[in-house]
Backbone as CSV, one residue per row, in Angstrom:
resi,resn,N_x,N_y,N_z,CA_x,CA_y,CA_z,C_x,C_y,C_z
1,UNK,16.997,24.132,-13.378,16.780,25.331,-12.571,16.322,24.943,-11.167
2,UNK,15.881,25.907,-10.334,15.679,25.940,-8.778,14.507,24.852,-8.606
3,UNK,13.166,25.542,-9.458,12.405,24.544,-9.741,12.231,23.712,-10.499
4,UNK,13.021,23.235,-11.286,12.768,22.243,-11.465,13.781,20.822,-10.480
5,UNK,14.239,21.530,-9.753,14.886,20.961,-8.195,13.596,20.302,-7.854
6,UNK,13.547,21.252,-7.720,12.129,21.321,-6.432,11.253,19.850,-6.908
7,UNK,10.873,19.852,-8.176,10.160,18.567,-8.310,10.767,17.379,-8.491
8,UNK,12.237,17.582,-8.766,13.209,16.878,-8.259,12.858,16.069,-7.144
9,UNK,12.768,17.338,-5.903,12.807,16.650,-4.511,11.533,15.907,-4.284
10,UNK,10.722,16.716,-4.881,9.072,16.224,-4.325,9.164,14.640,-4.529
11,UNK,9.509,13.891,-5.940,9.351,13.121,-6.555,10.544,11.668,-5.771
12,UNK,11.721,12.404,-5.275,12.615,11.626,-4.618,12.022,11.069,-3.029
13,UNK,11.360,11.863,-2.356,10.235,11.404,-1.882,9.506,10.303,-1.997
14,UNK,9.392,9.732,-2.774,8.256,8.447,-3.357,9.749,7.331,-3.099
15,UNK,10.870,7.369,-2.944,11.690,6.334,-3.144,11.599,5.638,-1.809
16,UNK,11.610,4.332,-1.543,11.775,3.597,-0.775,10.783,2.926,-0.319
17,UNK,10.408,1.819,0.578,9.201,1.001,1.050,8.401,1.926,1.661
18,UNK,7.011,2.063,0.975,6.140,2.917,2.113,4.623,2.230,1.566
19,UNK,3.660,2.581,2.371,2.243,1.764,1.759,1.696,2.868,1.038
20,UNK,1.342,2.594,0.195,0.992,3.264,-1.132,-0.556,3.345,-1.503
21,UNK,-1.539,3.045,-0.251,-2.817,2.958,-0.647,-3.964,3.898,-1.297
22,UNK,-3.341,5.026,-0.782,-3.810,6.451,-0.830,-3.915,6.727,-2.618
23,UNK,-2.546,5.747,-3.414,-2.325,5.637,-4.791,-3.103,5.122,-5.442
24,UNK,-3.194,3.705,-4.982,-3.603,2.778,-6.129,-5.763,3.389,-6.416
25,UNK,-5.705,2.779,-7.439,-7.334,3.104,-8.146,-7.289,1.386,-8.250
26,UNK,-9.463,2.188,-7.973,-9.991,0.999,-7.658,-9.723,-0.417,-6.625
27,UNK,-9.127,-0.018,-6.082,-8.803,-1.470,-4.728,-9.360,-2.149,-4.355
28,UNK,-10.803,-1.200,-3.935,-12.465,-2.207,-3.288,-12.515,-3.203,-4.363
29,UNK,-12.763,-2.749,-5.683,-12.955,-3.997,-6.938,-12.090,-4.797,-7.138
30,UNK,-11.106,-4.789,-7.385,-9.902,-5.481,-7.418,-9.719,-6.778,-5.912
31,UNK,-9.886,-6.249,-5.302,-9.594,-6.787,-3.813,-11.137,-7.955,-3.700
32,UNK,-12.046,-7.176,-4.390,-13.405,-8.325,-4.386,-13.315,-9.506,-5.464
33,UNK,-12.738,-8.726,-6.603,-12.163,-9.405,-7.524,-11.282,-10.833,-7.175
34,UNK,-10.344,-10.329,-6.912,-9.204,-11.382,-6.459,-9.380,-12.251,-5.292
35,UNK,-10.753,-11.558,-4.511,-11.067,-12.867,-3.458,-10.407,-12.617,-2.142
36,UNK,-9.898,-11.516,-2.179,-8.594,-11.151,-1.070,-8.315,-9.977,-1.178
37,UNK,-7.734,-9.689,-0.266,-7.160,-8.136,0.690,-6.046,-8.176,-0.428
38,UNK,-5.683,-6.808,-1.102,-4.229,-6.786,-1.830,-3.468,-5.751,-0.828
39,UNK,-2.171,-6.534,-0.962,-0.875,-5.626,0.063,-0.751,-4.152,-0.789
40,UNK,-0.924,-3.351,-0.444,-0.932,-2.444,-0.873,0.271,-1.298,-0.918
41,UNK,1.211,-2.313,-0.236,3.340,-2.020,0.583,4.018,-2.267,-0.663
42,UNK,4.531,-0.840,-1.122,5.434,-1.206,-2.633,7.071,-0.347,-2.195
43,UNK,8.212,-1.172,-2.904,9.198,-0.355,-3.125,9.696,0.494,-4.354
44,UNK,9.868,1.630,-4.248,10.355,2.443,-4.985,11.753,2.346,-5.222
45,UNK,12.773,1.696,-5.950,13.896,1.917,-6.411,14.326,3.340,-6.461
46,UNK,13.635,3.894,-7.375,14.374,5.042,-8.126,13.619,5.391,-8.723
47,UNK,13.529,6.560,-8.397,12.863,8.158,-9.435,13.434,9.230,-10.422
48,UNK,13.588,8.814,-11.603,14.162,9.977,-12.839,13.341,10.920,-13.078
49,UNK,13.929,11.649,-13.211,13.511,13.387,-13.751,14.521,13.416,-14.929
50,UNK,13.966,13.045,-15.720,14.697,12.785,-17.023,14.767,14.225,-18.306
51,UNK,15.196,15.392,-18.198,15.100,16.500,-19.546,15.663,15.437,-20.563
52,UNK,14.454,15.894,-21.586,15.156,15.524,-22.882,14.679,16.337,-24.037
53,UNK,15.980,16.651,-25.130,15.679,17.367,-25.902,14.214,17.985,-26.557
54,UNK,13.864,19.001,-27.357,12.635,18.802,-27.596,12.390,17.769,-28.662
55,UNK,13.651,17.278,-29.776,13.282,16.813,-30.896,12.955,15.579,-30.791
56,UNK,13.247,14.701,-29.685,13.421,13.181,-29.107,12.335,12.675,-28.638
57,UNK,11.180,13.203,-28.188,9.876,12.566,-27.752,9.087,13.692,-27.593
58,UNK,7.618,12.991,-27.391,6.613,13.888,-27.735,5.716,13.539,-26.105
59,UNK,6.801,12.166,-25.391,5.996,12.298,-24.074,6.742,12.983,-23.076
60,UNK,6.060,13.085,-21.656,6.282,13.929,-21.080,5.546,15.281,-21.028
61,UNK,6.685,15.790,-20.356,5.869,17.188,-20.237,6.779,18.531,-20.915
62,UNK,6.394,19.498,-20.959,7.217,20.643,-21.878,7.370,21.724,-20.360
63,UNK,8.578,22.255,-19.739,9.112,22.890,-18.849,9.822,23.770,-19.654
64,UNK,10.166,25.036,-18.812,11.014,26.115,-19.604,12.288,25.286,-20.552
65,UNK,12.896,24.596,-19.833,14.205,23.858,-20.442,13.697,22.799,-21.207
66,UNK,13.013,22.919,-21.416,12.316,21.733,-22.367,11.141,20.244,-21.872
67,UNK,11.300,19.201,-23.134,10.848,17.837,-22.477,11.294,17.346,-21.157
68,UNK,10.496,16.628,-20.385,10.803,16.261,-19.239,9.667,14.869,-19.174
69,UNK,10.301,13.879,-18.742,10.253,12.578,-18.571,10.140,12.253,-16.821
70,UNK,9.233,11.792,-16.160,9.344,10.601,-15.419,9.547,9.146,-15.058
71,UNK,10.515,8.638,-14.663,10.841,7.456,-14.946,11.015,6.804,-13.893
72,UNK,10.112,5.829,-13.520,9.983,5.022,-11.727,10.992,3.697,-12.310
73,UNK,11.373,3.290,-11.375,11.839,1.537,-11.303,11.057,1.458,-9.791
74,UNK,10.134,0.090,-10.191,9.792,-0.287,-8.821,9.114,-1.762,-9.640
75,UNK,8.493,-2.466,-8.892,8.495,-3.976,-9.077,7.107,-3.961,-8.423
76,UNK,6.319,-4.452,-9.362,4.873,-4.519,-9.187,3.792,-3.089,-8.181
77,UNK,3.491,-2.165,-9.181,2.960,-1.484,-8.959,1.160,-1.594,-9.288
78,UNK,0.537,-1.116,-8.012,-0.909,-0.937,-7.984,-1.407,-0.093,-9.490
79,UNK,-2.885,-0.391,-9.532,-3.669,0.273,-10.612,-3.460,1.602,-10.466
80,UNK,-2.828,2.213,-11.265,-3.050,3.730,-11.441,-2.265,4.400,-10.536
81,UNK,-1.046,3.507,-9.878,-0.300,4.325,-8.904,0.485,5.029,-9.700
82,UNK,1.129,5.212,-10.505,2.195,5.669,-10.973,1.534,7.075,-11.172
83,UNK,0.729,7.179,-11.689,-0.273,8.193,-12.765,-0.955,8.821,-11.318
84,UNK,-1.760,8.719,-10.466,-2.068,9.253,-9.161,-0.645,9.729,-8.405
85,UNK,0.583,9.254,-8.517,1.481,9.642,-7.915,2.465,10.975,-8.631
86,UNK,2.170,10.464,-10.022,2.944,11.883,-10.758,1.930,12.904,-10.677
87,UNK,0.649,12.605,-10.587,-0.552,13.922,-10.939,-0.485,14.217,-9.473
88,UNK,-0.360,14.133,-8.362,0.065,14.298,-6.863,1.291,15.403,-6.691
89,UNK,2.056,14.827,-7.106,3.734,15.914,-7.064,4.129,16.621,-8.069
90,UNK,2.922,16.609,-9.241,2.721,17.818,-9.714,2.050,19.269,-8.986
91,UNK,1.103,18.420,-9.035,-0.123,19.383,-8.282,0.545,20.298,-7.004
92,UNK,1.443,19.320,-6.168,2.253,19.754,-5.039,3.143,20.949,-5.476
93,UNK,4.124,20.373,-6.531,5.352,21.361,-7.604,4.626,22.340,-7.697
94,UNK,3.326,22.579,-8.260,2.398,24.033,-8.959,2.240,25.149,-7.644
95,UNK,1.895,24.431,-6.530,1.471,25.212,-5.393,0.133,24.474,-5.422
């Protein structure tokens, strides 16, 4: 449907090289941790908005049309970016 476009778009958004700091959890610790500044510059491949039946999984989320799946490809992602980034363009999708 229209909206579920819409989070479509929000989410296609996240694709490509951008710095991602605003994402990642915990950095100060991590970064004291490791002794060093972490790059905090990630690429996004690709963003799925995946419907899937209701009978097929129990993750995701439940939308009028059913299960719905997020699915990133990207190559070394920060603590908790993924999860700060879907709870982000949700929150955005809701109003």
């Amino acid at each position: 449907t229209e909206d579920i476009s819409r989070l479509k778009s929000i989410l296609e958004l996240y694709v490509g090289t951008h710095d991602f700091k605003a994402f990642g959890g915990q950095l100060e610790q991590n970064e004291k941790r490791a002794g060093r500044k972490i790059n905090t510059i990630r690429t996004i491949h690709k963003v799925e908005l995946v419907n899937e039946s209701l009978g097929e999984s129990h993750l995701g989320f439940i939308g009028e049309e059913g299960n719905y799946r997020i699915d990133f490809l990207i190559e070394g992602a920060l603590y908790k970016m993924i999860r700060n980034m879907v709870g982000t363009a949700i929150q955005v999708w809701l109003g």
